[in-house]
C-alpha positions, -999 to 999 in steps of 0.1 A, spaced: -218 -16 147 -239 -42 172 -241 -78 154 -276 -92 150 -275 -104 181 -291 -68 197 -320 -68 176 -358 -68 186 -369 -85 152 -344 -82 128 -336 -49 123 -310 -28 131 -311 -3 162 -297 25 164 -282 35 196 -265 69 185 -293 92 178 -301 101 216 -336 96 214 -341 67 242 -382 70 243 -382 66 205 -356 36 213 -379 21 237 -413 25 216 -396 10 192 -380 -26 205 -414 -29 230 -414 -64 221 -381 -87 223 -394 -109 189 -362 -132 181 -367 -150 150 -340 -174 158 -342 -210 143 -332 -221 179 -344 -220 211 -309 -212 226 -305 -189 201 -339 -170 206 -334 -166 241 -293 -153 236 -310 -128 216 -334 -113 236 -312 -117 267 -284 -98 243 -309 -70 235 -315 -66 273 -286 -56 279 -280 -38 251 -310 -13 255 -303 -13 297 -264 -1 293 -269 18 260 -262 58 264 -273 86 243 -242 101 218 -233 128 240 -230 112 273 -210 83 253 -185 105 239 -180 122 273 -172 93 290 -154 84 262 -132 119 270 -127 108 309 -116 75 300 -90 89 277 -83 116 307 -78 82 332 -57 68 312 -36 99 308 -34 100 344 -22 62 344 4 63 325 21 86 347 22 61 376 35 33 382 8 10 373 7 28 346 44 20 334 38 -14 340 10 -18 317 34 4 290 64 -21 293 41 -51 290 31 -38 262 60 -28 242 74 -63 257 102 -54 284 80 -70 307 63 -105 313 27 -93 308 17 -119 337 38 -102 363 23 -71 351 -14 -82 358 -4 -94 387 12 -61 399 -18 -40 388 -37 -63 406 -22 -59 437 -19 -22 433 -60 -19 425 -67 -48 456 -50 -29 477 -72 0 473 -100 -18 488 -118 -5 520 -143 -32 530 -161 -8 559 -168 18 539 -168 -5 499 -194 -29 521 -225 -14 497 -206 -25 464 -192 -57 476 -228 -67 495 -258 -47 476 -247 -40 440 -229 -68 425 -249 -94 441 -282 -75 429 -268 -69 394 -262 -109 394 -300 -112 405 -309 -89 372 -290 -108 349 -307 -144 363 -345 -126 354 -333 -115 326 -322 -148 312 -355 -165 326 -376 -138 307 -354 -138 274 -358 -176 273 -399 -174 284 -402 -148 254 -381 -170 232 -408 -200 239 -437 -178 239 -420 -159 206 -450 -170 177 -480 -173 199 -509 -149 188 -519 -140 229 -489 -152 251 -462 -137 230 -469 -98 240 -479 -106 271 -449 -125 283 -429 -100 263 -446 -70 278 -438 -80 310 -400 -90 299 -399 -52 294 -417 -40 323 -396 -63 348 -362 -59 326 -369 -18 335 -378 -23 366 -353 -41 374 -326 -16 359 -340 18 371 -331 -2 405 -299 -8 394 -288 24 383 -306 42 417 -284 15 439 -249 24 418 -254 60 422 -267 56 462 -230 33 463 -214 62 445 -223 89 472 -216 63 502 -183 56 489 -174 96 477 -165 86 446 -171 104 409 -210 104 399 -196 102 360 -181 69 365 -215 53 363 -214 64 326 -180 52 324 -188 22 337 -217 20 310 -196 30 283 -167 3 290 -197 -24 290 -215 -16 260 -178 -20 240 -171 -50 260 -204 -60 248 -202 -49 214 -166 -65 209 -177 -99 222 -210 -104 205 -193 -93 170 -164 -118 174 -174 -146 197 -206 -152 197 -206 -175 220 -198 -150 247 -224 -127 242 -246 -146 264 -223 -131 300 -241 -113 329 -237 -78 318 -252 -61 345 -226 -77 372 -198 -69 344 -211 -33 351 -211 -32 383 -176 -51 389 -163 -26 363 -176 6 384 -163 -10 413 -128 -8 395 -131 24 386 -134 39 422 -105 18 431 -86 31 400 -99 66 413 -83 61 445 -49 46 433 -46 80 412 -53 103 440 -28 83 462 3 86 432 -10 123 426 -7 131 465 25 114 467 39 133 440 27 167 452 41 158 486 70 147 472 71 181 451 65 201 484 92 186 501 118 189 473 104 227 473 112 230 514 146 213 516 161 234 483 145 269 501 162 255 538 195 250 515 194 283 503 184 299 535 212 280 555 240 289 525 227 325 526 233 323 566 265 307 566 278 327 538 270 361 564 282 340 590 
């Protein structure tokens, strides 16, 4: 369940029912009633973010089914194994980051990744700056009779903005890349759990620029996407060539053996 920190005014929002224009008419105003000033404006921020990355039930529990699906994939490879022997401790976890590292960095193309390296991640940083400068001008206009909806009416209208642009550039990035549409959704889903995770147990973090987190996150998962095609192909080539050289064995045995 999302900590306190995602709500409007106090109560508790319900991200699972699927019914984002309810959601919206709902939390129209960000109205923190934080004792702090800080606080107020890590709350609105937080609920931002929160209502920008959430996703209806169904689309979160099919992205929940093609992360599971990548990471069946991974295990197979050997990134994948890696990861499993850090894990179960027969290797130092550090060498293991580093490896999966090196296998992810090298999947990057910079003449044709140019749009995610150039466009998106810098203009998902440049969402997250407004939206911190109109979560803390809400939190210091939170109690005024006039200013209050006003500045947070036009929090809302700019925080929208400001993502329907976001999620129009990630898909445009998709399609100039060639990579898979869904992972926007995956990207989406991973977020709002990172999100989730940190705000319930440090607090502290919740304030982090979510929408870069996003878009560095489906950045990863086209290189991911692109490691796994590369171990799949090897693997059927590797197949295919095991396949010719036992039928040339048999054919040369079958020869020799007329011979």
């Amino acid at each position: 369940m999302p900590s306190a920190n995602y709500n409007y005014n106090g109560s508790a929002i319900n991200t699972n029912s699927g019914n984002t224009a309810a959601l919206s008419r709902q939390n129209f105003s960000y109205g923190s009633q934080a004792g702090t000033f800080r606080q107020r404006t890590l709350e609105n921020y937080n609920t931002m973010a929160r209502q920008s990355l959430a996703q209806p039930a169904a689309k979160r529990e099919s992205s929940q089914k093609m992360l599971e699906g990548k990471l069946k994939r991974l295990q197979k490879t050997n990134m994948g194994k890696n990861i499993t022997k850090a894990a179960t401790g027969r290797k130092n976890p550090l060498l293991a980051a580093i490896s999966v590292a090196f296998n992810l960095l090298a999947q990057i193309r910079l003449s044709v990744d140019w749009c995610f390296v150039f466009l998106l991640i810098p203009f998902a940083f440049l969402k997250d700056i407004v939206d911190i400068a109109f979560a803390g001008l809400i939190a210091a206009a939170t109690g005024t009779i006039v200013l209050g909806p006003v500045v947070a009416g036009a929090g809302m209208a700019v925080s929208f903005i400001a993502n329907l642009m976001l999620q129009i550039l990630s898909v445009t990035c998709l399609l100039i890349v060639g990579a898979n549409l869904k992972n926007r959704g995956l990207a989406k889903f991973i977020a709002v759990e990172m999100l989730e995770f940190l705000a319930e147990s440090f607090p502290g973090l919740g304030w982090l620029p979510w929408a870069a987190i996003f878009a560095m996150i489906l950045y990863l998962m086209v290189l991911l996407d692109r490691y796994l095609e590369k171990e799949e192909s090897k693997k059927v080539k590797k197949e295919s060539g095991g396949e010719q050289n036992e039928q040339f064995t048999t054919t040369a045995s079958h020869l020799l053996g007329k011979a």
